[in-house]
C-alpha positions as CSV (number, residue, x, y, z in Angstrom):
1,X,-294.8,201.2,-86.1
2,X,-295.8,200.5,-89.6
3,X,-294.7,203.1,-92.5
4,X,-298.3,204.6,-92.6
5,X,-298.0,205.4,-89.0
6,X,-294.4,206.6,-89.3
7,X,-295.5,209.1,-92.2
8,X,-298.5,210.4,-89.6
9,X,-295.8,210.9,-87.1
10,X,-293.2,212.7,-89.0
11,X,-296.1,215.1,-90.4
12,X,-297.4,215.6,-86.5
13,X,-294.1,216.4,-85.3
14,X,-292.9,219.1,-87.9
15,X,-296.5,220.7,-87.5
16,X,-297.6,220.3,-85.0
17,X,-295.6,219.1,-81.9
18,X,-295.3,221.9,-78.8
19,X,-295.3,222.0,-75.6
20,X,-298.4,221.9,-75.3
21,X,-299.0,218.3,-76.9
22,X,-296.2,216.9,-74.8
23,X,-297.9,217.6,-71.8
24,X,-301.9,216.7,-73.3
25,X,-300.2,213.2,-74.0
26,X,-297.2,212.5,-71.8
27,X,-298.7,214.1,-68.6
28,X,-296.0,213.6,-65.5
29,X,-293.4,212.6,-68.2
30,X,-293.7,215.8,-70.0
31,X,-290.6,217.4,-68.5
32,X,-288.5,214.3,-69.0
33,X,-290.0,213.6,-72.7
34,X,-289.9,217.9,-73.3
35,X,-285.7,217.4,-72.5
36,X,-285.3,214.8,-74.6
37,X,-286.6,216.9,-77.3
38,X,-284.2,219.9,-76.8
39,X,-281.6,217.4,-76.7
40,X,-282.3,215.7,-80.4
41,X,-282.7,219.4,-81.4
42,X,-279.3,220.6,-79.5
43,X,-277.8,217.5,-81.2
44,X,-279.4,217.4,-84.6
45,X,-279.8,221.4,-85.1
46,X,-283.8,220.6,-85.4
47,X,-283.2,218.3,-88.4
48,X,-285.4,214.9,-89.4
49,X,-282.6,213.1,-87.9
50,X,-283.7,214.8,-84.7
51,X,-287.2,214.2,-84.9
52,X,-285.9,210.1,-85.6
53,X,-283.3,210.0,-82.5
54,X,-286.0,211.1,-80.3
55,X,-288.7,208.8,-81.2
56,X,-286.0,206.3,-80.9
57,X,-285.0,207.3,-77.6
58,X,-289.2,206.6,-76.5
59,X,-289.7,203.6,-74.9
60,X,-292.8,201.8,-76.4
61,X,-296.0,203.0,-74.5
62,X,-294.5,206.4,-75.0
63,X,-294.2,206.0,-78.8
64,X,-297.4,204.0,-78.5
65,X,-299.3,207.9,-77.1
66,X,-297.4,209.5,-80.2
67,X,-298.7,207.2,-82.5
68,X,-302.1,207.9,-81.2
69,X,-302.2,211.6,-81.0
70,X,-300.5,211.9,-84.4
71,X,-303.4,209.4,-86.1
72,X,-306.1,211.7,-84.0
73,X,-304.9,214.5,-86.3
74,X,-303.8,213.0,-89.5
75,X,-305.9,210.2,-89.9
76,X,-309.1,210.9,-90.8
């Protein structure tokens, strides 16, 4: 991911990341991706280190969708 994309991402999640985008881009993993979510927010009390575990704890096609949703809102 390069900074650019990183930036989009960061901006997505604090604004716009719900339950309802984890299951328009995750589908069937949306329950597994949802927990890891609560987790990073359990273990990081919500915090940008949170949002930074969690995209580390996405494999690459996963972080791959994120990337792509984020850049549907943010890059324009």
């Amino acid at each position: 991911m390069n900074s650019k994309d990183f930036r989009y991402v960061l901006w997505f999640m604090c604004n716009r990341w719900n339950e309802y985008e984890v299951n328009h881009i995750f589908g069937r993993l949306s329950n597994h991706i949802w927990g890891k979510w609560v987790q990073a927010c359990e273990e990081h009390h919500g915090s940008l280190d949170g949002i930074t575990w969690f995209l580390l704890e996405l494999d690459d096609n996963c972080l791959q969708k994120l990337i792509d949703r984020s850049l549907e809102y943010y890059k324009k």
